[in-house]
ZAMARGU-4260 file (C-alpha; in steps of 0.2 Angstrom, whole numbers, plus 5000, padded with zeros to 4 digits):
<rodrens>
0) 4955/4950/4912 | 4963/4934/4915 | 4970/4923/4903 | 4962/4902/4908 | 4984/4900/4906
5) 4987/4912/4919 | 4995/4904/4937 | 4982/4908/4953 | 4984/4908/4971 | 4978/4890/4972
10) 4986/4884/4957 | 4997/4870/4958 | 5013/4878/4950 | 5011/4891/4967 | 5008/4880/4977
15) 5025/4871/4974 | 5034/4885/4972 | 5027/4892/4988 | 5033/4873/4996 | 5051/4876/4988
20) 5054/4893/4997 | 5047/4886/5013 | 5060/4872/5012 | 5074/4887/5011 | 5065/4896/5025
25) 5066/4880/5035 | 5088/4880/5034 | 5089/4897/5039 | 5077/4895/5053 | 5087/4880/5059
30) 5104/4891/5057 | 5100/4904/5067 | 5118/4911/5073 | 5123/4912/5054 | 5108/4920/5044
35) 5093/4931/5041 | 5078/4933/5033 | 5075/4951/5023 | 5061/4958/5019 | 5062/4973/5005
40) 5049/4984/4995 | 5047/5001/4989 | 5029/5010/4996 | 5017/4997/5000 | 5027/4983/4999
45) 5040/4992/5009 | 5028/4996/5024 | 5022/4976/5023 | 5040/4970/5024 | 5040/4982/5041
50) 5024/4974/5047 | 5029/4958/5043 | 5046/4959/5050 | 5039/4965/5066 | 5026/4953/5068
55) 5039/4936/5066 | 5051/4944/5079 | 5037/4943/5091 | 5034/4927/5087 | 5052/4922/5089
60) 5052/4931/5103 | 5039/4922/5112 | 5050/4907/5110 | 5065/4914/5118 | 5074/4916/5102
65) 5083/4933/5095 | 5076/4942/5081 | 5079/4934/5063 | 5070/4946/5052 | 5073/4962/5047
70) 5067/4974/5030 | 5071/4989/5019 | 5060/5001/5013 | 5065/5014/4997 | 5069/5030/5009
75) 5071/5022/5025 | 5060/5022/5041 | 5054/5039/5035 | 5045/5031/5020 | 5035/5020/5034
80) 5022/5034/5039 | 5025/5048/5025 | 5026/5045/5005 | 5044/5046/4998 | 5039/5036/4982
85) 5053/5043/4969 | 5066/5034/4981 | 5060/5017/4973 | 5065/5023/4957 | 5086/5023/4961
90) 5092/5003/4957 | 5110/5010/4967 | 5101/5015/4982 | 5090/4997/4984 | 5110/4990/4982
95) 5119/4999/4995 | 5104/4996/5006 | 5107/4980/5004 | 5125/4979/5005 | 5126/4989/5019
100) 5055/4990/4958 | 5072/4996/4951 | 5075/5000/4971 | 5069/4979/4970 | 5078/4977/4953
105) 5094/4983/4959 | 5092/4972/4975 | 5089/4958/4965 | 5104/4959/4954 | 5114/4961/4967
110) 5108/4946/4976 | 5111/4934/4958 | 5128/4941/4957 | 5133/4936/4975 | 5121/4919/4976
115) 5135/4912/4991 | 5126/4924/5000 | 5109/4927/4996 | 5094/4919/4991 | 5080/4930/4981
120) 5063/4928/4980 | 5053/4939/4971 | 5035/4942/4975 | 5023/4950/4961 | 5004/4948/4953
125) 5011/4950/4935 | 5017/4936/4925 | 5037/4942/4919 | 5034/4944/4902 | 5022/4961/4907
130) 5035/4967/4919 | 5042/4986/4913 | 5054/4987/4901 | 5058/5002/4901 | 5076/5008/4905
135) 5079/5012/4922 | 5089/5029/4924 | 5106/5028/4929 | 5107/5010/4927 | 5112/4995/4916
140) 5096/4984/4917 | 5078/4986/4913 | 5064/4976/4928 | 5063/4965/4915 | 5078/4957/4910
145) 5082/4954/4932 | 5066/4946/4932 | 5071/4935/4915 | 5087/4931/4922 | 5077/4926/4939
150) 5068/4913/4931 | 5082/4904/4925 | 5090/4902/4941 | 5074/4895/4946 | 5076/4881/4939
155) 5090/4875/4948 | 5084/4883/4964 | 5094/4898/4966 | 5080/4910/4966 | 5063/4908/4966
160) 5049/4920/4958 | 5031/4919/4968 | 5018/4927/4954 | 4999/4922/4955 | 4985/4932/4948
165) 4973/4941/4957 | 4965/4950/4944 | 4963/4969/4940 | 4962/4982/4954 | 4945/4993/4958
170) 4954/5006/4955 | 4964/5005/4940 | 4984/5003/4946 | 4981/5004/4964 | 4991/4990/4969
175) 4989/4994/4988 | 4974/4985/4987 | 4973/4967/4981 | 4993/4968/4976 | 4995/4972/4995
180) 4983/4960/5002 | 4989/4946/4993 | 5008/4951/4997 | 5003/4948/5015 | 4994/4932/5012
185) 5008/4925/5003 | 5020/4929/5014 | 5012/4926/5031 | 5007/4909/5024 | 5024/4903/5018
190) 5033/4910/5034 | 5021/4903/5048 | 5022/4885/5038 | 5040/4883/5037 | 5038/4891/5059
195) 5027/4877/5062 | 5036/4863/5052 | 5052/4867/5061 | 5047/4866/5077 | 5036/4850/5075
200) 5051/4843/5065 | 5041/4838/5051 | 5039/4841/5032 | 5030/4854/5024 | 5015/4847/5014
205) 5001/4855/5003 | 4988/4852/5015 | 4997/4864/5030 | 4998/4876/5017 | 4979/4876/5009
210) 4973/4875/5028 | 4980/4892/5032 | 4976/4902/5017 | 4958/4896/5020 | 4959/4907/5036
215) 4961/4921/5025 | 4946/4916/5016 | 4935/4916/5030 | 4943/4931/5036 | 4936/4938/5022
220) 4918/4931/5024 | 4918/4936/5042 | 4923/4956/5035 | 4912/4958/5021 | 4896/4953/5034
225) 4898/4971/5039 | 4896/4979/5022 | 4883/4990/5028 | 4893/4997/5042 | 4907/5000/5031
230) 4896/5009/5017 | 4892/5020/5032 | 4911/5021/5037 | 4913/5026/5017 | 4900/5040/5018
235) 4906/5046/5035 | 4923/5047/5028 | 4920/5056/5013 | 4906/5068/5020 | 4925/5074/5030
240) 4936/5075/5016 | 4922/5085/5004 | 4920/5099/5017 | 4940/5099/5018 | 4943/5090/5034
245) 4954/5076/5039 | 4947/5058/5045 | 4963/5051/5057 | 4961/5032/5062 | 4969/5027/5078
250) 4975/5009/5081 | 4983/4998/5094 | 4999/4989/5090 | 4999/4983/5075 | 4982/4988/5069
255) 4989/5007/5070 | 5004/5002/5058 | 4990/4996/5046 | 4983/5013/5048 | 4998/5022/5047
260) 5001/5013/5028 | 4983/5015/5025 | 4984/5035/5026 | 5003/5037/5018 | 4997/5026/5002
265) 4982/5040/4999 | 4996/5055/4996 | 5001/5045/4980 | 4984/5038/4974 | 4971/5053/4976
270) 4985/5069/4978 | 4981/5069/4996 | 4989/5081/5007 | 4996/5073/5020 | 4985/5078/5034
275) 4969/5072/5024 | 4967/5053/5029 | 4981/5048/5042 | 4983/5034/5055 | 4994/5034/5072
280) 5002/5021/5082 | 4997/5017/5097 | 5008/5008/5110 | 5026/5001/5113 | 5034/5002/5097
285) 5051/5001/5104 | 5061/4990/5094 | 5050/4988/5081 | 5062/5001/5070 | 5080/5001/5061
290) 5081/5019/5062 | 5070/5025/5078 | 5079/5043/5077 | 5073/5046/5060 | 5054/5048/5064
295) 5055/5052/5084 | 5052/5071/5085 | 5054/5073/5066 | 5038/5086/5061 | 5020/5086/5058
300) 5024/5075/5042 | 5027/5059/5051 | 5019/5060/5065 | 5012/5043/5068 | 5010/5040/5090
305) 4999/5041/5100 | 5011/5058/5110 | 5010/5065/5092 | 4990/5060/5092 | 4989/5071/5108
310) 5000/5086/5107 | 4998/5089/5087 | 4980/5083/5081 | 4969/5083/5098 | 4970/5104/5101
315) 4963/5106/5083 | 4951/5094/5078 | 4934/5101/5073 | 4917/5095/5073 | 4921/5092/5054
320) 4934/5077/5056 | 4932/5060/5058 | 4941/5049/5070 | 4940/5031/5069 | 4946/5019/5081
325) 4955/5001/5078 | 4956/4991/5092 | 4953/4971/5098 | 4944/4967/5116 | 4963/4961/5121
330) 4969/4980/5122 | 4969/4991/5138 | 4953/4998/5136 | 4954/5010/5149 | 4966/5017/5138
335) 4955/5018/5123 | 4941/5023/5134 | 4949/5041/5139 | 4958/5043/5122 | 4938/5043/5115
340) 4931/5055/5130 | 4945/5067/5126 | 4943/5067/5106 | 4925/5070/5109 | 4928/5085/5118
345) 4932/5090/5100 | 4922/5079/5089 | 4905/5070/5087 | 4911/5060/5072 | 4917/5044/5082
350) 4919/5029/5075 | 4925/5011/5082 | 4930/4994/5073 | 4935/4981/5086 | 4940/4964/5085
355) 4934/4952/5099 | 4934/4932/5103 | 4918/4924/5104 | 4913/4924/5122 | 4922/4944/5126
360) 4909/4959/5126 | 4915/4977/5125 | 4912/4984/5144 | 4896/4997/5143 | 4906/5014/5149
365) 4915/5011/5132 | 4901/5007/5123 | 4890/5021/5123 | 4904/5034/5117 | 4900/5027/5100
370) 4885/5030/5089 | 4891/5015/5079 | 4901/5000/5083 | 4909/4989/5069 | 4912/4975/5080
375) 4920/4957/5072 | 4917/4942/5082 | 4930/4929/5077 | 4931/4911/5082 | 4942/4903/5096
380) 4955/4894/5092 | 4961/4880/5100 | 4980/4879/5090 | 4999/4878/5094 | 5008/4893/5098
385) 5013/4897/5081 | 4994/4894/5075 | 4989/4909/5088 | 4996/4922/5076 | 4985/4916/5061
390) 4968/4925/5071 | 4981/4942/5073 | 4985/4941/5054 | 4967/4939/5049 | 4961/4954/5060
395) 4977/4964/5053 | 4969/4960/5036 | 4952/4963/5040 | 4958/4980/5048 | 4967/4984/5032
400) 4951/4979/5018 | 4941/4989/5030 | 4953/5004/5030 | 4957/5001/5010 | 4938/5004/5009
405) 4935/5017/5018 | 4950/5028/5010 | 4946/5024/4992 | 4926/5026/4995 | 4929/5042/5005
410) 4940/5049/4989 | 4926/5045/4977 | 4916/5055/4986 | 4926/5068/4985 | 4929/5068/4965
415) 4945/5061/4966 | 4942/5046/4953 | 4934/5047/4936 | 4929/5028/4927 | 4940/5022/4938
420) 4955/5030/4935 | 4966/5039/4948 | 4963/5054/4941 | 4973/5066/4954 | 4987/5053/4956
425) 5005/5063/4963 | 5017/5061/4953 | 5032/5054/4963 | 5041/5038/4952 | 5042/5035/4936
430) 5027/5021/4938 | 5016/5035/4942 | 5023/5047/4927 | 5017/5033/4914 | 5002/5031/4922
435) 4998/5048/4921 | 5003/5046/4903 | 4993/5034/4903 | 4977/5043/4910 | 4977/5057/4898
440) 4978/5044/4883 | 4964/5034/4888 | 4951/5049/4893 | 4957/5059/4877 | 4959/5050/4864
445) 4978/5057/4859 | 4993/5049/4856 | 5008/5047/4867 | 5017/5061/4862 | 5005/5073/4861
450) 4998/5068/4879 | 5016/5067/4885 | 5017/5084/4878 | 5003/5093/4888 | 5008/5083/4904
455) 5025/5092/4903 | 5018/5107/4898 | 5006/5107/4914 | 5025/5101/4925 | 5034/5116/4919
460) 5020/5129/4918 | 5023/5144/4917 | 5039/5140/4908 | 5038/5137/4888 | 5045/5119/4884
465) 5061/5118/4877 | 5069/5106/4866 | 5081/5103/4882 | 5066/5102/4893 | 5059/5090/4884
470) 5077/5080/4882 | 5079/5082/4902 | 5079/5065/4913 | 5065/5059/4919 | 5068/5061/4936
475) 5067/5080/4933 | 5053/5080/4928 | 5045/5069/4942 | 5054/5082/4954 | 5045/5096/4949
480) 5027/5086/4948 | 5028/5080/4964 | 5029/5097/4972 | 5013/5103/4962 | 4996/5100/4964
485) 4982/5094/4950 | 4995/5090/4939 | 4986/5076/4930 | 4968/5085/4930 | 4973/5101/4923
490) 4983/5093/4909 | 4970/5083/4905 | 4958/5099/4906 | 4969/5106/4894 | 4970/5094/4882
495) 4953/5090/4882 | 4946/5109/4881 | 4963/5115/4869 | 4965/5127/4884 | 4981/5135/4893
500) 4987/5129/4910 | 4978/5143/4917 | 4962/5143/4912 | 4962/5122/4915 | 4967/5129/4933
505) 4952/5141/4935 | 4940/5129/4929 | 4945/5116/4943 | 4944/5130/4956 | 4929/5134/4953
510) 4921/5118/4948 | 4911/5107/4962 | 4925/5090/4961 | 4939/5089/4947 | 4928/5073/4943
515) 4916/5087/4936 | 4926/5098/4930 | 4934/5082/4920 | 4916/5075/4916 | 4911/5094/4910
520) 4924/5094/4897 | 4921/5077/4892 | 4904/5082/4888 | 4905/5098/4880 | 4898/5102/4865
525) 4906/5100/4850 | 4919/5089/4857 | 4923/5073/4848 | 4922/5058/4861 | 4941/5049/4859
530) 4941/5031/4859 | 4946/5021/4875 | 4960/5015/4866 | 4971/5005/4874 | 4990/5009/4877
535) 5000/5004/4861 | 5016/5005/4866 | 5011/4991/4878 | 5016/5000/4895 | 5007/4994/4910
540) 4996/5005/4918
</rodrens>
């Protein structure tokens, strides 16, 4: 629900503040030998800054220039194509990155402390007063009080806070999906302004900026023309993941690094293994890395090109998997053509999204390798070269709505959500362990302790909790969840049924989804339906 005070994407207050950052983009853009524009997130937000990053090079690039923007993601390069969510939690290790979310806080308070340096932005969907206060471990400030003290600088333009609303997610807490969306608008918007007002030598004004996030807009129209072939895509998917195989989307350039977020964001949100919904990278991606040596050769785990496409998924897909491939009518086809022919060898389950041009048809050989063809038509655009990369960003977030989708839809399917809720969420960061909290409080009825209780109970099974247990750090806690499976389901099974770890255990074994082994215990006899109470401790979900 938003509040008729809250600030939204079109407001005026963003739109100004958006203005105020472009004008500090503009001096470091005209300084090129002396600064640098970083990019930096934890998970999602992480992988953006990465796509982001990449994307302006090329741009700069194409203009004879160096490269001028670089990110950090919590965990390093690794955290690009495999989930390492409990890095986010460390505020020391978001500082020596950057001296060499509390990974962010800790950023952040290290850029205030040293402002003849740095200039922090901070980019969020909540206004500050609902941002966590709880303590972070290990260190001196809570989210919170960095984002307070943020503000302040605001006024005088020494920081600058970018928070619109965008309303709840579908699926309560999955901030990948509008949370990362808007994250890409924003910033694409803000960065390609203050590009094209420096090299026409002219001011930024509201209008350039309303123009381009309108793009976005009818990016969105043109998407969402293809509900029914997505529903499809949806059912496709998740007819995969319910017989226990794995749907890989392949994608050129930058469309398989939309792929490659797509499937590392499913390990956190549904429990996913790894191998269950994963994208690969295909093309040059020299250059595109810090750290190239930390994901070339490193193990099935992050895998994520088109070599490791060949040698480690082609020899055993089944006629079970779905493969689904991204591409525009710009890409070597005869490169995508013989990647289909030779997955078909394997699999029947094809599926294609491609983006063309008005005026560009997809050649016939490749054509009928398909059953089905999500084809998006786009406009030609007769801009600047700056203005070129608006259609690449809109077909990079239609890609990424389409995938979104498909992922979440195919999970559904599968029983991995229940009235919204993530219901087999890993437990990785200390967001997701008050989440779960969270989860059991809302479908049970209890209260925070007695839910925090049975949650621990399920972590450290089959040990008996101990008063020092109990007492332990969080991030012990989180250690040992994130190696275990159904953590959240089975504690909520037993505080729902009053069973042990066991039998909650059984009962998702041999049940049809953990959605109906959930909905079963919410519906058994006898069993008092709890209120869907609201958190009263006043902890974000």
């Amino acid at each position: 629900i938003l509040s008729l005070s809250s600030q939204r994407l079109y407001s005026e207050s963003v739109l100004k503040t958006m203005i105020d950052i472009i004008n500090k983009v503009q001096e470091v853009l005209k300084d090129p030998d002396n600064t640098l524009i970083v990019l930096s997130g934890g998970g999602t937000s992480g992988r953006l800054a990465f796509l982001i990053a990449v994307s302006f090079n090329k741009l700069l690039k194409g203009l004879g220039q160096l490269p001028r923007y670089t990110y950090i993601i919590a965990g390093g390069d690794r955290s690009l194509v495999m989930s390492q969510e409990g890095l986010e939690d460390c505020a020391l290790l978001g500082i020596e990155e950057l001296s060499k979310a509390p990974f962010v806080a800790g950023q952040l308070d290290f850029c205030m402390n040293n402002l003849d340096i740095f200039l922090p932005v901070l980019v969020g969907f909540n206004p500050v007063s609902m941002a966590r206060n709880d303590k972070i471990e290990g260190w001196h400030s809570t989210f919170r009080q960095v984002a307070e003290r943020m503000q302040k600088l605001q006024e005088s333009h020494k920081a600058f806070i970018l928070n619109p609303a965008v309303g709840p997610e579908g699926i309560s807490g999955s901030s990948r999906m509008k949370g990362g969306s808007a994250t890409k608008i924003l910033l694409e918007t803000l960065l390609l302004a203050a590009h094209k007002t420096v090299s026409k030598d002219t001011d930024i004004s509201e209008k350039c900026l309303l123009e381009i996030l309108r793009t976005y807009e009818r990016a969105h129209k043109v998407t969402y023309a293809q509900s029914k072939k997505i529903a499809a895509l949806v059912k496709q998917a998740g007819t995969s993941l319910q017989k226990k195989a794995c749907v890989y989307m392949v994608g050129w350039h930058t469309l398989g690094i939309i792929a490659i977020m797509d499937g590392a964001e499913c390990i956190p949100t549904f429990g996913a293994d790894y191998n269950d919904v994963r994208g690969f990278l295909i093309g040059d991606y020299s250059e595109m890395f810090n750290k190239e040596a930390d994901l070339i050769a490193q193990g099935p785990q992050v895998a994520f090109s088109q070599e490791d496409f060949v040698k480690m998924i082609l020899p055993s897909l089944t006629e079970l998997d779905t493969v689904l491939f991204l591409f525009t009518l710009d890409d070597d086809l005869a490169e995508v053509e013989k990647l289909v022919v030779q997955v078909k060898e394997k699999t029947s389950n094809v599926q294609a999204l491609s983006h063309a041009t008005v005026g560009q048809y997809l050649p016939a050989s490749l054509k009928k390798l398909f059953p089905s063809i999500m084809s998006i038509m786009w406009p030609i655009l007769f801009l600047e070269y700056e203005g070129n990369f608006i259609q690449k960003f809109q077909r990079e977030l239609s890609t990424k709505w389409i995938l979104n989708t498909v992922s979440t839809g195919a999970h559904v399917l599968k029983g991995k959500i229940l009235h919204n809720y993530m219901v087999d969420l890993r437990i990785s960061n200390s967001k997701l362990f008050w989440r779960a909290v969270s989860i059991l409080q809302r479908l049970t009825g209890h209260s925070q302790a007695r839910c925090l209780e049975g949650l621990l109970q399920t972590i450290y099974d089959p040990e008996v909790l101990s008063d020092d247990i109990r007492n332990a750090e969080q991030s012990k806690h989180i250690a040992i969840a994130t190696e275990k499976n159904k953590v959240v389901p089975t504690a909520l099974l037993c505080l729902l049924r009053n069973c042990s770890v066991q039998e909650a255990q059984l009962r998702l074994d041999t049940s049809p989804s953990i959605r109906a082994a959930i909905e079963s215990a919410l519906n058994a006899p006898g069993r008092k339906r709890g209120a869907d109470k609201s958190d009263s401790t006043g902890r974000r979900m």
